[in-house]
PDB file of the backbone (N, CA, C, O) and the ligand in Angstrom, with CONECT records:
HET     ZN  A 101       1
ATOM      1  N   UNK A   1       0.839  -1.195   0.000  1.00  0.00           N
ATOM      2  CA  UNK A   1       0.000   0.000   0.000  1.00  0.00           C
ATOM      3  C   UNK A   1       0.877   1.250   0.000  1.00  0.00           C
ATOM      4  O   UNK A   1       1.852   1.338   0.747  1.00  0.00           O
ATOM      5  N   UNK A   2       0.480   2.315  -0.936  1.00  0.00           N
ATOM      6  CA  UNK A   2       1.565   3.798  -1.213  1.00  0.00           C
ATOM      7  C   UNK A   2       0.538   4.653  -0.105  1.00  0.00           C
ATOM      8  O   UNK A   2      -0.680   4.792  -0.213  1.00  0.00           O
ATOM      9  N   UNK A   3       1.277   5.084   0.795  1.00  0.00           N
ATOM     10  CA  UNK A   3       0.741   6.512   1.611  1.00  0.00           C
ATOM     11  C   UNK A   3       1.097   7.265   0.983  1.00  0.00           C
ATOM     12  O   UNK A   3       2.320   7.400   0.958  1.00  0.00           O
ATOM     13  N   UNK A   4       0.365   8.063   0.235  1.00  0.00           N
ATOM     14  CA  UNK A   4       0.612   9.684   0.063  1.00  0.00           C
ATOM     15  C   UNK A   4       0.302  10.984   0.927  1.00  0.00           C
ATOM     16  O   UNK A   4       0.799  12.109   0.972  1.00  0.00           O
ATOM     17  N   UNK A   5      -0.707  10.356   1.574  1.00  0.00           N
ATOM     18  CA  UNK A   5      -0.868  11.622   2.902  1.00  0.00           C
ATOM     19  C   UNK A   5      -0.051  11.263   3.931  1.00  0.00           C
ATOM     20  O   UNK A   5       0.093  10.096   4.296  1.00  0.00           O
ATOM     21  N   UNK A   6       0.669  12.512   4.576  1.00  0.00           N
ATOM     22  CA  UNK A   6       1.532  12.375   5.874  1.00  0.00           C
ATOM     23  C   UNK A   6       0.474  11.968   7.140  1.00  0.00           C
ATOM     24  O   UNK A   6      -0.670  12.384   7.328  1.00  0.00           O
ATOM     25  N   UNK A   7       1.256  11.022   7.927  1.00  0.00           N
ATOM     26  CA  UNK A   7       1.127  10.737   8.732  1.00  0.00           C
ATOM     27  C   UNK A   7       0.506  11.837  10.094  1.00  0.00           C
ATOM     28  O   UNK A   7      -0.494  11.830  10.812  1.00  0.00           O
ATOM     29  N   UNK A   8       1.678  12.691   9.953  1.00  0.00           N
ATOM     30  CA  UNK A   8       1.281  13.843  10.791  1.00  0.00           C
ATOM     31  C   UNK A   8       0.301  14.602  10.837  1.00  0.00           C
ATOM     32  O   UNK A   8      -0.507  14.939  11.703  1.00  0.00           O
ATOM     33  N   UNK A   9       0.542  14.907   9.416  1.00  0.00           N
ATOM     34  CA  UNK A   9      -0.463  16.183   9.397  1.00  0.00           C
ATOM     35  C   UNK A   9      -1.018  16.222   8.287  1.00  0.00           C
ATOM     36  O   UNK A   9      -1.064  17.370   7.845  1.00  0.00           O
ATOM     37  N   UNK A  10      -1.641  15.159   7.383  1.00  0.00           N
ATOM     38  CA  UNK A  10      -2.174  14.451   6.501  1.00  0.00           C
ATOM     39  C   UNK A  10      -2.193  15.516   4.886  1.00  0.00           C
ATOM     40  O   UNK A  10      -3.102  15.572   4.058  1.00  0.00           O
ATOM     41  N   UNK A  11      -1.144  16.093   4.878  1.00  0.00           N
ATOM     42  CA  UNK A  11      -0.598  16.562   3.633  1.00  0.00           C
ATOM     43  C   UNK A  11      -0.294  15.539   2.191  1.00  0.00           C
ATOM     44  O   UNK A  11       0.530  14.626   2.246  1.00  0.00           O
ATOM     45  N   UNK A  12      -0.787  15.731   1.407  1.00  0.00           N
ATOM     46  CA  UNK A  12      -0.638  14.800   0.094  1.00  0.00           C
ATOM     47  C   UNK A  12      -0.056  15.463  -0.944  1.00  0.00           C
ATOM     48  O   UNK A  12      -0.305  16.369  -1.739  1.00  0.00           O
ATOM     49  N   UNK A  13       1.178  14.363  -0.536  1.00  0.00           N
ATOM     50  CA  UNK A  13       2.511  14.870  -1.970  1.00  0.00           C
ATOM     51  C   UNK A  13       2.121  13.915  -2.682  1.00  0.00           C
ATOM     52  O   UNK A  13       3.046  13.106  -2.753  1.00  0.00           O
ATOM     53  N   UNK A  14       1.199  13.557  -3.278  1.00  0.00           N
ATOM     54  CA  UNK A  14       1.042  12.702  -4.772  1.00  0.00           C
ATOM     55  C   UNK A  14       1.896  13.463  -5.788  1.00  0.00           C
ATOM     56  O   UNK A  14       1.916  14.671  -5.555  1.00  0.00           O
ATOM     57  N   UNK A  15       2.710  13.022  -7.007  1.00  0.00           N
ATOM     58  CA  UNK A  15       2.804  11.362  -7.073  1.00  0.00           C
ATOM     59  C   UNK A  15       4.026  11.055  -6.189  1.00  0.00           C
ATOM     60  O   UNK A  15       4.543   9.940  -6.124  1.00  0.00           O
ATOM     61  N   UNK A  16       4.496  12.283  -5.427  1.00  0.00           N
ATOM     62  CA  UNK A  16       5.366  11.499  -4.360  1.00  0.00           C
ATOM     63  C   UNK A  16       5.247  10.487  -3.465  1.00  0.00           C
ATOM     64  O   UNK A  16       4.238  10.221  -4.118  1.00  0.00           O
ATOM     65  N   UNK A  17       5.277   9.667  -2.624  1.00  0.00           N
ATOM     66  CA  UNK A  17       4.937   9.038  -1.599  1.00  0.00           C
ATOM     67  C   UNK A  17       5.336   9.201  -0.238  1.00  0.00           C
ATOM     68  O   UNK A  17       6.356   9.884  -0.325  1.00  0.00           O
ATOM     69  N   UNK A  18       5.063   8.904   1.308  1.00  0.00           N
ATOM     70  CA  UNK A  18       5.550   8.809   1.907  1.00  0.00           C
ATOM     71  C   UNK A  18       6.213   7.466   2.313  1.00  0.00           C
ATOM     72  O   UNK A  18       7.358   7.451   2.765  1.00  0.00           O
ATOM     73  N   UNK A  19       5.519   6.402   2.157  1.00  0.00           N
ATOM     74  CA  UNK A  19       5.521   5.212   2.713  1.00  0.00           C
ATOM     75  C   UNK A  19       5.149   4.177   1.602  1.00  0.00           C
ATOM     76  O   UNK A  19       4.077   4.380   1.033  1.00  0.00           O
ATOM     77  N   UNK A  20       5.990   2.945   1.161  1.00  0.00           N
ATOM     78  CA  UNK A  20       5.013   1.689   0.497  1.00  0.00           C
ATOM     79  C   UNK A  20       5.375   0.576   0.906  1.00  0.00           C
ATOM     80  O   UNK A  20       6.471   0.016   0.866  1.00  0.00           O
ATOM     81  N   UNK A  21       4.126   0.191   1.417  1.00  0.00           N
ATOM     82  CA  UNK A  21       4.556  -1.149   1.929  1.00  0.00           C
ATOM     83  C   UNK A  21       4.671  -1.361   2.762  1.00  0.00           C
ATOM     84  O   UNK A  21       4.892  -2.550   2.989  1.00  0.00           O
ATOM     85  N   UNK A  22       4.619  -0.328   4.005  1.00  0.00           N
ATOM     86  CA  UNK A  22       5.454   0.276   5.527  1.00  0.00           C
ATOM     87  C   UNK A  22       7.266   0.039   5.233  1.00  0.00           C
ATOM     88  O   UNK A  22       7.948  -0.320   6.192  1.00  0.00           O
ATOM     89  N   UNK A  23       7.948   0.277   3.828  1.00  0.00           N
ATOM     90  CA  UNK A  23       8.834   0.972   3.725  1.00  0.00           C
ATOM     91  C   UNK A  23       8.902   2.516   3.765  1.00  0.00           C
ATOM     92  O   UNK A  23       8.326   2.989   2.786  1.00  0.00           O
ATOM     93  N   UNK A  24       9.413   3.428   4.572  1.00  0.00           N
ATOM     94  CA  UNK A  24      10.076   4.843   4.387  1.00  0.00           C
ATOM     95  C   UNK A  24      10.380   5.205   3.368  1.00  0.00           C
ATOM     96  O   UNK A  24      11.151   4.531   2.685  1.00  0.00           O
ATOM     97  N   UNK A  25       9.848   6.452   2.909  1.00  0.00           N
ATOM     98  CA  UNK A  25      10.292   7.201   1.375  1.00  0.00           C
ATOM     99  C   UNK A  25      11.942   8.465   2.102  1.00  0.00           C
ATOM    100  O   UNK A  25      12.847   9.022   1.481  1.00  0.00           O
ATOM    101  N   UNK A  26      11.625   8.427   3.504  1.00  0.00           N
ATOM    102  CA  UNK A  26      12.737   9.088   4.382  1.00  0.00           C
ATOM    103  C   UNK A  26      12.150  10.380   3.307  1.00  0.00           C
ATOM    104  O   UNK A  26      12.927  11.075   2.652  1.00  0.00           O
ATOM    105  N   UNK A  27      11.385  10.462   3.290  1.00  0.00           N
ATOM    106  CA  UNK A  27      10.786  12.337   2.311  1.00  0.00           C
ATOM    107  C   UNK A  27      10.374  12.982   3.560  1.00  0.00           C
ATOM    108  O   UNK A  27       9.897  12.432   4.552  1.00  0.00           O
ATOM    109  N   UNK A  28      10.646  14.332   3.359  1.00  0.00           N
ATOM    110  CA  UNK A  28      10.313  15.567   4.500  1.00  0.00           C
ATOM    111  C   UNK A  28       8.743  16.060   3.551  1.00  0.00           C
ATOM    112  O   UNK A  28       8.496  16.278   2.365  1.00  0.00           O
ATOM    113  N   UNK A  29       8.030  16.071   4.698  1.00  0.00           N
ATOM    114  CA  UNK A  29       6.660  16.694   4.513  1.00  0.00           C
ATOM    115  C   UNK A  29       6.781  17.928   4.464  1.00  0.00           C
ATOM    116  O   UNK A  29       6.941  18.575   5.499  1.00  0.00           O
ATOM    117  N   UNK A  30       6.723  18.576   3.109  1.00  0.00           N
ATOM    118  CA  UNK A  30       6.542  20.314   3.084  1.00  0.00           C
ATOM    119  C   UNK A  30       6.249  20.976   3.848  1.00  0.00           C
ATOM    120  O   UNK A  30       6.826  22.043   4.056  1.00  0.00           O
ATOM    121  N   UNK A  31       4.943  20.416   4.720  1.00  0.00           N
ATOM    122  CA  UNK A  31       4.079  21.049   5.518  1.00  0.00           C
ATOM    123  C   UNK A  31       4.509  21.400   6.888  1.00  0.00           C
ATOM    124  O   UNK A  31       4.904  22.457   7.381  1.00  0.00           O
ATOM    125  N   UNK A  32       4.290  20.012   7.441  1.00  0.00           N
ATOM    126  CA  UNK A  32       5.012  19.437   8.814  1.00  0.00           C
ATOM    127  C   UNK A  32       6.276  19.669   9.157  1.00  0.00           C
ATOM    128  O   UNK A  32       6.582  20.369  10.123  1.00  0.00           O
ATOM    129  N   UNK A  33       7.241  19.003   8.263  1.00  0.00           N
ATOM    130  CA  UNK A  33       8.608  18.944   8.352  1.00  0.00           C
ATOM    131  C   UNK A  33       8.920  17.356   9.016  1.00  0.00           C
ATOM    132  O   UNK A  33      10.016  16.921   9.369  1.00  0.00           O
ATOM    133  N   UNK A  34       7.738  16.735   9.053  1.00  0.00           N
ATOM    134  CA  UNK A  34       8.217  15.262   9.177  1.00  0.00           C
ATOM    135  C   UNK A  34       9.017  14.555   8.458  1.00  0.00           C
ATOM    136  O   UNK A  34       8.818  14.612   7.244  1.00  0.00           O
ATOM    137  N   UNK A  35      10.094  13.726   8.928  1.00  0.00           N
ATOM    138  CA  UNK A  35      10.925  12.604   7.712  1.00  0.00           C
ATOM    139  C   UNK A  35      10.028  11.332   7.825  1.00  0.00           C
ATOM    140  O   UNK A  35      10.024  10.773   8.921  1.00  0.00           O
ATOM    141  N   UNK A  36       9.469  10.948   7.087  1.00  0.00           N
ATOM    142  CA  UNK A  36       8.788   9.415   6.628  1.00  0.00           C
ATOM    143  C   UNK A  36       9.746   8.610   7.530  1.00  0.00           C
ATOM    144  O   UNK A  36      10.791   9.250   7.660  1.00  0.00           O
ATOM    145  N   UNK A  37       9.766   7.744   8.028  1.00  0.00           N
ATOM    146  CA  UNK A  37      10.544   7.085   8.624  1.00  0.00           C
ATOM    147  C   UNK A  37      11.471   7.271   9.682  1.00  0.00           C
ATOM    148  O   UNK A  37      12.431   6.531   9.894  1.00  0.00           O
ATOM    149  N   UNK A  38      11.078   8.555  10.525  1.00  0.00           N
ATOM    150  CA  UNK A  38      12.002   8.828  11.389  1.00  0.00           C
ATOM    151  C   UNK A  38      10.942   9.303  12.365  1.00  0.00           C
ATOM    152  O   UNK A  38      10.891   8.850  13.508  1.00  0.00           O
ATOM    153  N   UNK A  39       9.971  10.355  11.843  1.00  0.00           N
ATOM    154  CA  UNK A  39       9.570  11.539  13.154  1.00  0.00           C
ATOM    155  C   UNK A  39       7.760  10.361  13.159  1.00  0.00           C
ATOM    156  O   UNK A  39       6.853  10.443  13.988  1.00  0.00           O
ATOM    157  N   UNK A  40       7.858   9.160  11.601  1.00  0.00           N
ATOM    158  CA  UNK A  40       5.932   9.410  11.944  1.00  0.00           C
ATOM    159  C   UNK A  40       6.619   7.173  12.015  1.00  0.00           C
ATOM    160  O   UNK A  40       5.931   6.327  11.443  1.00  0.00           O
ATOM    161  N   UNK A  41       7.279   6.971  12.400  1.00  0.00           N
ATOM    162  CA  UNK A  41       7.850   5.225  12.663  1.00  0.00           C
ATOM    163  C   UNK A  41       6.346   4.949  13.612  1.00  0.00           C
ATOM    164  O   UNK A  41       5.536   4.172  13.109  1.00  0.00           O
ATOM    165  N   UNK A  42       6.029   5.538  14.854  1.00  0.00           N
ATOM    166  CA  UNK A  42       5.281   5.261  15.759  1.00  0.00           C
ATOM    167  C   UNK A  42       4.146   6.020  16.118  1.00  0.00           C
ATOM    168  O   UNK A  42       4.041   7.235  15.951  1.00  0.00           O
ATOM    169  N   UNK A  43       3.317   5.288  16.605  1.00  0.00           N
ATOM    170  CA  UNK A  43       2.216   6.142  16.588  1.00  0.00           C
ATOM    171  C   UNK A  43       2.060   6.791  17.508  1.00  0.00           C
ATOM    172  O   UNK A  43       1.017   7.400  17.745  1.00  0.00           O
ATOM    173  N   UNK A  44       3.422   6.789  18.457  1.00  0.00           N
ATOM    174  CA  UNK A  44       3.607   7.568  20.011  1.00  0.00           C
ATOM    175  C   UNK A  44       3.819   8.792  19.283  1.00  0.00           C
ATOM    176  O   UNK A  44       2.908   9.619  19.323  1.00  0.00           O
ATOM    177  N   UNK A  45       5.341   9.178  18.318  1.00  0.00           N
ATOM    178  CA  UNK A  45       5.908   9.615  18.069  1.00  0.00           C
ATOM    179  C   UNK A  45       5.256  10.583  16.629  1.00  0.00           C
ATOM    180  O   UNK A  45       5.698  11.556  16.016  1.00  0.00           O
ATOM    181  N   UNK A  46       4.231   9.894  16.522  1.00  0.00           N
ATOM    182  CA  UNK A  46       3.435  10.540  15.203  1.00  0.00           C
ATOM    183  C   UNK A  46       2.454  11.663  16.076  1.00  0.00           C
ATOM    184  O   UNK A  46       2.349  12.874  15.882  1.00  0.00           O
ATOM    185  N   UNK A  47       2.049  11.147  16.694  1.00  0.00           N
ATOM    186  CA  UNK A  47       0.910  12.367  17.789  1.00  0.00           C
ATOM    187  C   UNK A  47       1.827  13.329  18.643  1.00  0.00           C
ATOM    188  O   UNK A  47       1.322  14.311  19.188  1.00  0.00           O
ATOM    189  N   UNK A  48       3.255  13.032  18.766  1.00  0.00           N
ATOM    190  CA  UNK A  48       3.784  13.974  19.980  1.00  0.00           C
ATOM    191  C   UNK A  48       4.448  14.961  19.035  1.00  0.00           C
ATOM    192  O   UNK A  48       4.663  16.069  19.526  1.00  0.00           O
ATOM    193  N   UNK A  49       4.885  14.733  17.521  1.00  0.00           N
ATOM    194  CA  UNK A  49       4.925  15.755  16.905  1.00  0.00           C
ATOM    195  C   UNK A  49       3.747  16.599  16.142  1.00  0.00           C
ATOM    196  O   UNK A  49       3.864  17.780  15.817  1.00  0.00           O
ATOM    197  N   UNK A  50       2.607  15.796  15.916  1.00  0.00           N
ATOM    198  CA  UNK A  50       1.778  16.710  15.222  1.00  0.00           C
ATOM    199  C   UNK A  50       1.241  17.681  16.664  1.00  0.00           C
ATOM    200  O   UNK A  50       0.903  18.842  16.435  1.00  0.00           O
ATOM    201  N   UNK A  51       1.185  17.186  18.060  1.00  0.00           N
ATOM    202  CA  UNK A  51       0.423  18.397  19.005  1.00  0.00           C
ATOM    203  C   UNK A  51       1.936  19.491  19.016  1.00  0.00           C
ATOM    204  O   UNK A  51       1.599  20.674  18.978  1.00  0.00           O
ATOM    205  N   UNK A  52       3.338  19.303  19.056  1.00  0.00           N
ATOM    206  CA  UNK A  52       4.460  19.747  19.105  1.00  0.00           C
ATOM    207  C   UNK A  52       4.140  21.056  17.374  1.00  0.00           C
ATOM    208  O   UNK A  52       4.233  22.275  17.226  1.00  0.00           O
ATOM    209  N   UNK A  53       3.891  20.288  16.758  1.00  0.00           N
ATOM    210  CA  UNK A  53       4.149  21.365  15.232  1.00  0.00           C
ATOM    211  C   UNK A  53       2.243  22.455  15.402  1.00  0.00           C
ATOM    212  O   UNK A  53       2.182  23.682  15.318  1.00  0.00           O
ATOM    213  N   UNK A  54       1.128  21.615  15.613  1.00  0.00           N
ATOM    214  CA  UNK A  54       0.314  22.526  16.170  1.00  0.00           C
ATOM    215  C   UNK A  54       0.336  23.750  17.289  1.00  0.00           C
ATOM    216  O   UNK A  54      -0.305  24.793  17.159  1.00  0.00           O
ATOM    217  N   UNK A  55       1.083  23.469  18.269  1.00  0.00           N
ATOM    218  CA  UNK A  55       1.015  23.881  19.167  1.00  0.00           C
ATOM    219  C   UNK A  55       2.000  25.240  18.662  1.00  0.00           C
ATOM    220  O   UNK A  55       1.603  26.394  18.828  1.00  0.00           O
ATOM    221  N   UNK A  56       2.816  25.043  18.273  1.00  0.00           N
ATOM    222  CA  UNK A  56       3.940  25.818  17.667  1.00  0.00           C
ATOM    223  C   UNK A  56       3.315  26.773  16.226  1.00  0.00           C
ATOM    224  O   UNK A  56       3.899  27.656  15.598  1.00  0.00           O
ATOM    225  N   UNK A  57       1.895  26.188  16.016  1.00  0.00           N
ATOM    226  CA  UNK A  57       1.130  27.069  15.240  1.00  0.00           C
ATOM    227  C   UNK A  57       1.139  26.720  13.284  1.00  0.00           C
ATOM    228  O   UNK A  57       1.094  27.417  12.270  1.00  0.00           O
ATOM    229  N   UNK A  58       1.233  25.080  13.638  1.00  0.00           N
ATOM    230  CA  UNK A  58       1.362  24.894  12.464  1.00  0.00           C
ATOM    231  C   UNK A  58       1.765  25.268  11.116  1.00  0.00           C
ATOM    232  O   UNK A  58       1.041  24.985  10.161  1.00  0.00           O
ATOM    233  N   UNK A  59       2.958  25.932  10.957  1.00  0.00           N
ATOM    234  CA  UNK A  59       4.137  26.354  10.598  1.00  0.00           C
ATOM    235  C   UNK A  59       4.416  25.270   9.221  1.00  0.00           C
ATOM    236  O   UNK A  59       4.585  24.052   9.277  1.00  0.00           O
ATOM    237  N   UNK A  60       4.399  26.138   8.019  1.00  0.00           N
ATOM    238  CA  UNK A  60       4.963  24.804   6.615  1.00  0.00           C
ATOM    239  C   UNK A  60       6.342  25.333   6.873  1.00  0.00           C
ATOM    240  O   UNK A  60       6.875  26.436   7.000  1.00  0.00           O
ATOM    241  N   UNK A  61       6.812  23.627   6.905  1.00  0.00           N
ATOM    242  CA  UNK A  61       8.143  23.632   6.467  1.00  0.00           C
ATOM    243  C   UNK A  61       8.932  24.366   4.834  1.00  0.00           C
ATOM    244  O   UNK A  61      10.041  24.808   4.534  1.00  0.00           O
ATOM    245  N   UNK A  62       8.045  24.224   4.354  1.00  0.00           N
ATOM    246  CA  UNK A  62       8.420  24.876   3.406  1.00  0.00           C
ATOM    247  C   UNK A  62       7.185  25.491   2.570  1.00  0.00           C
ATOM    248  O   UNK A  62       6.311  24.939   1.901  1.00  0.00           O
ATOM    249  N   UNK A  63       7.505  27.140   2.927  1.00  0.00           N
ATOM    250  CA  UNK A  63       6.334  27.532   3.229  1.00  0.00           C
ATOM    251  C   UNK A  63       5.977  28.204   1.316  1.00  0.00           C
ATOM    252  O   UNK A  63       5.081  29.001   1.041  1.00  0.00           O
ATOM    253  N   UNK A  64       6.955  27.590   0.307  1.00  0.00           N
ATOM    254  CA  UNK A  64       6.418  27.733  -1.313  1.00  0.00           C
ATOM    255  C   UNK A  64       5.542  26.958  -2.029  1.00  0.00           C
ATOM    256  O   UNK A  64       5.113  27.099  -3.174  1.00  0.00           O
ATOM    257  N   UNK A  65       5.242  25.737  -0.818  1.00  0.00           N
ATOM    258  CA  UNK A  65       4.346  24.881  -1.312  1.00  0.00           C
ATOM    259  C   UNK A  65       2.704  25.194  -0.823  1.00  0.00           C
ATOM    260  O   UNK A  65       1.614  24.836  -1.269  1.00  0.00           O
ATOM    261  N   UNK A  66       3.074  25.926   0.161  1.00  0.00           N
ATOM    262  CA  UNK A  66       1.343  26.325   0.421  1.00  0.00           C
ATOM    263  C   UNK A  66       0.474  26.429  -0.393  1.00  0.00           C
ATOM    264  O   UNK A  66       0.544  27.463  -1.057  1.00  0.00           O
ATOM    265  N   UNK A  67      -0.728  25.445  -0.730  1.00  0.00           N
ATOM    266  CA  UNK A  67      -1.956  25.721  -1.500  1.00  0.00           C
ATOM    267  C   UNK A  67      -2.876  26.784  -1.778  1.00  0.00           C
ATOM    268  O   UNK A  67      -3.699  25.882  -1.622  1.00  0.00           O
ATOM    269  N   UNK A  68      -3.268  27.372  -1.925  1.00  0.00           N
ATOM    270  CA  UNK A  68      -3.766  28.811  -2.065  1.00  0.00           C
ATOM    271  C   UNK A  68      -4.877  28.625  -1.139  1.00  0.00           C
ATOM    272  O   UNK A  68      -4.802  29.163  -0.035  1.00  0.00           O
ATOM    273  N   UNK A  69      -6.113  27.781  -1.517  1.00  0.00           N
ATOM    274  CA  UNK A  69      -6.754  27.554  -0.290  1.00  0.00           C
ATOM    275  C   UNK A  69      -6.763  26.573   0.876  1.00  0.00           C
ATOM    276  O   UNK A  69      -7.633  26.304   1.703  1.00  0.00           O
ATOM    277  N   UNK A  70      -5.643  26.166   0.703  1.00  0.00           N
ATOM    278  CA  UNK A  70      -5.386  25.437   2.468  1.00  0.00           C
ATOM    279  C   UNK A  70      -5.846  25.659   3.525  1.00  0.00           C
ATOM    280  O   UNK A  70      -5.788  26.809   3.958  1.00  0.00           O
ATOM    281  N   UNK A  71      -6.258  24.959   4.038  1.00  0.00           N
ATOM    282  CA  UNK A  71      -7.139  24.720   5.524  1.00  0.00           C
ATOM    283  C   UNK A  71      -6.277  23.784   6.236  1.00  0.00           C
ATOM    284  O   UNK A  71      -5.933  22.686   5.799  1.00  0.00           O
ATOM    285  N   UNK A  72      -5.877  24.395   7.604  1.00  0.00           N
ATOM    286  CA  UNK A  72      -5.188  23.475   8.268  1.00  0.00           C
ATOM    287  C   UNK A  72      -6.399  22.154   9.017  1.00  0.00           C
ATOM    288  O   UNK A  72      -6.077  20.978   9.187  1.00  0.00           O
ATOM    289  N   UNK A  73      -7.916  22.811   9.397  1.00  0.00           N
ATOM    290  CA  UNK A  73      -9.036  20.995   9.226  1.00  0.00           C
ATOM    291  C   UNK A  73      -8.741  20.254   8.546  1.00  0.00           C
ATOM    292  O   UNK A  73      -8.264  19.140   8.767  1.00  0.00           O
ATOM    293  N   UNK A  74      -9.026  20.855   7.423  1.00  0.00           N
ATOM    294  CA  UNK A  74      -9.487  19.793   6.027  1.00  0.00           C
ATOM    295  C   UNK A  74      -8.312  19.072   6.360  1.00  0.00           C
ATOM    296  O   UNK A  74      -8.586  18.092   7.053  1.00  0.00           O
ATOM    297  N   UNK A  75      -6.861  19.227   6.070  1.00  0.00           N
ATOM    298  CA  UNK A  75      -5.844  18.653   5.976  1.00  0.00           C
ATOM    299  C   UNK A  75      -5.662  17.510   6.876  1.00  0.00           C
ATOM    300  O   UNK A  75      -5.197  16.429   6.512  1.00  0.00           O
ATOM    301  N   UNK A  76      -6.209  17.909   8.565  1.00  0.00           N
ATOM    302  CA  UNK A  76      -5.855  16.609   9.378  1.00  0.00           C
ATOM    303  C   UNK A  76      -6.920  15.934   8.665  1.00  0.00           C
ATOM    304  O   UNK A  76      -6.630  14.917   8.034  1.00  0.00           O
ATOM    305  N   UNK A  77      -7.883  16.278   8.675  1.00  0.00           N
ATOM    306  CA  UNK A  77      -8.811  14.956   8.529  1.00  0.00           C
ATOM    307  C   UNK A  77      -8.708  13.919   7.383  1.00  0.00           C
ATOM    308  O   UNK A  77      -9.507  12.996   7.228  1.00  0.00           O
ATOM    309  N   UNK A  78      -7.510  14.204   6.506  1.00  0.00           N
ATOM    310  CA  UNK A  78      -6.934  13.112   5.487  1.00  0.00           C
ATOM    311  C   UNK A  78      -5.971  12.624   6.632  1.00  0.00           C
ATOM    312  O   UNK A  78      -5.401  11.586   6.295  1.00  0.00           O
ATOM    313  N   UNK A  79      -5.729  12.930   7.501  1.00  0.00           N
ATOM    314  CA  UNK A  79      -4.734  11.454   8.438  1.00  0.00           C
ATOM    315  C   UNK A  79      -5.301  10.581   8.535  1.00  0.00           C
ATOM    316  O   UNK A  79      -6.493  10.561   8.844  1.00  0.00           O
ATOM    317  N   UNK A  80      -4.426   9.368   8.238  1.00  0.00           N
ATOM    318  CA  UNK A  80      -5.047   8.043   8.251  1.00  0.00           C
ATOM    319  C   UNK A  80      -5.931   7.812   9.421  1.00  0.00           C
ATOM    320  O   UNK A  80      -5.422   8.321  10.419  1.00  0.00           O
ATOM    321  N   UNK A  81      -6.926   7.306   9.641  1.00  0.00           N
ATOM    322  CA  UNK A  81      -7.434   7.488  11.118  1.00  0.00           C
ATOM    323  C   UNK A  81      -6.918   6.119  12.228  1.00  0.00           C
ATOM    324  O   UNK A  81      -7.605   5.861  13.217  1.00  0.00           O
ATOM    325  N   UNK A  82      -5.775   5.405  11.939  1.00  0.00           N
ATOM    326  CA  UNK A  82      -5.376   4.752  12.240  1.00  0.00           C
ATOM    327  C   UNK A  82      -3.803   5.284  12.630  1.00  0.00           C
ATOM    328  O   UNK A  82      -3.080   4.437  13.156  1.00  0.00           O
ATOM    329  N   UNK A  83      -3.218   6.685  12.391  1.00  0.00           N
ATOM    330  CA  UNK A  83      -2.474   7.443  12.953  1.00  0.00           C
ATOM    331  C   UNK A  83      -2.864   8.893  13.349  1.00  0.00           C
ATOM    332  O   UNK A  83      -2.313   9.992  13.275  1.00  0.00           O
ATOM    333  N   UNK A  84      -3.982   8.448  13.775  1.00  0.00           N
ATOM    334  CA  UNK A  84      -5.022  10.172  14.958  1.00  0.00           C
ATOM    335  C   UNK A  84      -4.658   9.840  16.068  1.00  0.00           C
ATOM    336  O   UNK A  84      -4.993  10.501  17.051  1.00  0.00           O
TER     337      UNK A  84
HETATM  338 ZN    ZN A 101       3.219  16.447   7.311  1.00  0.00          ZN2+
END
């Protein structure tokens, strides 16, 4: 199975991937600034950075990719609901 939405903070880099297979693409989420395989491995470690990058005011890592109408809702609610 290809994840294209982040784990964290359910951003979709199609046709990039994050994950296939539960192999790591080790790709940084534009948004988040998560590494696939490092910051979202656990699902401890997947929730203590998305309240950590919220809390901090949900901040894009790289802030040229911002969508014009982006909604930081809409966006979680593409997290898998099996990493909420
Ligand atoms: Zn993300």
């Amino acid at each position: 199975m290809i994840e294209y939405n982040c784990r964290v903070c359910g951003f979709n880099i199609f046709p990039d991937e994050f994950w296939e297979d539960e192999s790591p693409t080790y790709l940084i989420c534009p948004c988040c600034g998560c590494e696939s395989g490092n910051d979202d491995y656990k699902i401890d470690s997947i929730k203590q950075y998305r309240d950590i990058w919220i809390s901090k005011g949900a901040k894009w890592f790289n802030p040229k990719e911002i969508p014009e109408d982006w909604h930081l809702e809409e966006q979680l609610e593409k997290i898998p609901t099996k990493f909420r």
